[in-house]
C-alpha positions in Angstrom: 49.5 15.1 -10.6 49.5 17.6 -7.6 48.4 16.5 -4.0 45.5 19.4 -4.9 44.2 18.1 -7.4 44.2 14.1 -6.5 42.0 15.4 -3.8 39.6 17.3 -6.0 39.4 14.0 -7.9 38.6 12.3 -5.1 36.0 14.4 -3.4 34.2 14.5 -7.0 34.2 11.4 -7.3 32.7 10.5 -4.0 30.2 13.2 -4.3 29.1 11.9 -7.5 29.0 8.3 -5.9 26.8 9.3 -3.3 24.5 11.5 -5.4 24.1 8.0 -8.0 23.1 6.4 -4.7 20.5 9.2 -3.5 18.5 9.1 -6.9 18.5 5.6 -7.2 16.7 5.1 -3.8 15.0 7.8 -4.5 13.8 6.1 -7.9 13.0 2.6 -6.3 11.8 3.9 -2.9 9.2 6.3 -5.0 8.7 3.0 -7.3 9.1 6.1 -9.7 9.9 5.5 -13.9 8.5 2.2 -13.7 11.1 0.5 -11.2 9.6 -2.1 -8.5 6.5 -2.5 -10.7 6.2 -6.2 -11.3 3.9 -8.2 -9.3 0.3 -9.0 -10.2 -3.1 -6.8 -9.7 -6.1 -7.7 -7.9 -9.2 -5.1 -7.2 -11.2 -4.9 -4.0 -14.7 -2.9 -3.7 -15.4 -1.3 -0.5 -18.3 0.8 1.4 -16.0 3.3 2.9 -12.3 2.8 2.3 -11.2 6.1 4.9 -8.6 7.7 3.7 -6.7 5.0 1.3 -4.8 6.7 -0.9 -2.0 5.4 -3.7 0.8 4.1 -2.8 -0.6 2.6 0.4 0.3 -0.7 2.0 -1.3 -4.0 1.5 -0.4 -6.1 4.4 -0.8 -9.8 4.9 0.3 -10.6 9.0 2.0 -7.7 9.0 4.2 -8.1 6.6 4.1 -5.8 3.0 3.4 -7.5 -0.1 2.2 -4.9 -1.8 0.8 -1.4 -2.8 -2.4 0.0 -3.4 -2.5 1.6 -7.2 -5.3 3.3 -7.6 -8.4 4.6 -6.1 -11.7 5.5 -7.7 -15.4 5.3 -7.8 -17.0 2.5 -9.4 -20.2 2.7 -11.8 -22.3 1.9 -8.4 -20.8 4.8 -7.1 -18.5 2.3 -4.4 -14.5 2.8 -4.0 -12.5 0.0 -5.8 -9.3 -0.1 -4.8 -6.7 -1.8 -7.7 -3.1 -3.1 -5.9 -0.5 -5.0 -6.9 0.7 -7.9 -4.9 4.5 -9.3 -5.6 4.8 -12.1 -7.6 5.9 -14.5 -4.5 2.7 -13.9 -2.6 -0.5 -16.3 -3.1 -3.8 -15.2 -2.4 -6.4 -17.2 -1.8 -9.6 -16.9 -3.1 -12.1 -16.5 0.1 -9.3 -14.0 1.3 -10.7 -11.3 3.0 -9.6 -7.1 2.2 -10.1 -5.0 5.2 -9.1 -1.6 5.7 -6.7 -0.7 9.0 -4.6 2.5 10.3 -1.3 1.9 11.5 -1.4 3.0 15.4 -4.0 5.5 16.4 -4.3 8.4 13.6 -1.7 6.7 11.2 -2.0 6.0 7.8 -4.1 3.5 6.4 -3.9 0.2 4.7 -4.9 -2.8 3.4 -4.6 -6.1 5.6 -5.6 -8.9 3.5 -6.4 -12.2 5.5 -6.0 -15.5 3.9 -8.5 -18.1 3.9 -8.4 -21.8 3.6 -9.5 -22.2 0.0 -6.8 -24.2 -2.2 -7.5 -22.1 -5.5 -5.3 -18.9 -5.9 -6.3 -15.3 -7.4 -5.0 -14.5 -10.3 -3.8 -11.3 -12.1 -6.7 -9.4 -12.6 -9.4 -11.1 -10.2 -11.2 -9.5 -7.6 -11.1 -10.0 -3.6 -14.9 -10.7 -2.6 -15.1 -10.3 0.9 -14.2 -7.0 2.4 -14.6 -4.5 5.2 -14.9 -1.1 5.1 -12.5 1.5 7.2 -13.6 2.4 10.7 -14.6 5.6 11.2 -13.3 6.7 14.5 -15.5 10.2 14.4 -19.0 8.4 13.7 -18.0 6.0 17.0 -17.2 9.2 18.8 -20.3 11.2 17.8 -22.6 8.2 18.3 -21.4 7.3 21.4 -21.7 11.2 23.0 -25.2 11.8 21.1 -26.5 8.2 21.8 -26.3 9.1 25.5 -26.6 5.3 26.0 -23.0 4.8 24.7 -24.8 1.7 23.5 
């Protein structure tokens, strides 16, 4: 084999190495074609969820333990929000679903805050206690048309 031709080899092969790398952290980055889809679904019901779309974080301290799913209208015409949490992560009960922007006009997610309760959600229950996004344009308005800022 030629000196040429070794190095063709070569360059193939590591473009075709690094190309196998790029779609498969494209593939479980994208949790596309079913990879990084285990874990266990809860659903939350909110007033006002802001912006939440699929895909987004759910949060506990800071930390990721899971995505939101899907986003919808219920029959009482309120968002419920479906995630799914990774199989390591515990949930209490009385855990509270709030929704929160990362920094000042980020994107939002959900920070879920343990409670003290000793009995764990399971896949397919429902977080009770929630609060609904705030909406930084309704504080805005009612502050300057208030006139109190009260």
């Amino acid at each position: 084999m030629t000196e040429y031709k070794r190095i063709e080899i070569t360059v193939g092969l590591f473009v075709f190495v690094g190309l196998a790398g790029m779609f498969y952290m494209a593939l479980k980055l994208g949790e596309v074609g079913g990879l990084g889809t285990s874990g266990y679904h809860l659903t939350a019901v909110f007033d006002d969820v802001g912006g939440v779309r699929a895909g987004a974080d759910v949060m506990i301290a800071g930390v990721v333990v899971g995505r939101v799913d899907d986003v919808h209208l219920n029959e009482r015409d309120r968002a419920q929000i479906s995630m799914r949490i990774n199989d390591n992560i515990k949930i209490t009960s009385d855990a509270i679903a709030s929704i929160r922007t990362k920094g000042i006009i980020g994107d939002r997610f959900i920070r879920v805050g343990q409670g003290g309760d000793d009995v764990l959600l399971k896949d397919g229950d429902s977080i009770e206690e929630t609060e609904p996004a705030i909406n930084l344009e309704d504080l805005v308005s009612k502050y300057i048309f208030d006139g109190s800022g009260k």
